[in-house]
C-alpha positions, 0 to 999 in steps of 0.5 A: 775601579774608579768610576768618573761622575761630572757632577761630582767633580765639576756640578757647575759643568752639568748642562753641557748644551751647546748654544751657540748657531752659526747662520748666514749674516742676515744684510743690514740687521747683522752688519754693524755686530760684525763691523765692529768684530772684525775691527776689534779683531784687526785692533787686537791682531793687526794684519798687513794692512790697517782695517777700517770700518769702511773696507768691513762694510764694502767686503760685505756688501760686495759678498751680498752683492755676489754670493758667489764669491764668499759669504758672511757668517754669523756665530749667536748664542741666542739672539747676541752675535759673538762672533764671525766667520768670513768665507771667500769662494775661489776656483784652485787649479791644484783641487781641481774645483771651487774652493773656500776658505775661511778668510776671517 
């Protein structure tokens, strides 16, 4: 029988704590960190239209403005965001009820 030790095998793995947090985007302090994501992410991966700095800046203020309709999502490891999720609230006669996805 062969038991399996992570710290034999890979001691630089050890500490397995996850540190990242997923928060809601707090308006203002987080704005420009997800600007600046979600271009990059348009500039790596062009959609069907050219996103600018602009059209990040008024989704999120439109979220903010209703958070009915969706809500922006920081992801932080500490206090340095790393990433984003942009969730859009809407109602599906299929489901029968209100419906989000995850649109970034």
């Amino acid at each position: 029988m062969v038991t399996f030790t992570p710290d034999a095998c890979a001691p630089e793995m050890l500490d397995l704590t996850p540190t990242a947090t997923l928060r809601p985007a707090l308006p203002g302090a987080d704005e420009d960190a997800l600007v600046a994501m979600s271009v990059a992410l348009y500039a790596e991966d062009p959609g069907a239209r050219n996103i600018h700095e602009a059209d990040v800046r008024r989704t999120l203020a439109h979220l903010a403005a209703h958070p009915d309709r969706g809500l922006a999502l920081v992801v932080t490891d500490g206090d340095e965001p790393v990433g984003y999720m942009i969730l859009i609230a809407f109602w599906s006669n299929e489901l029968g009820g209100l419906v989000a996805i995850v649109d970034e």
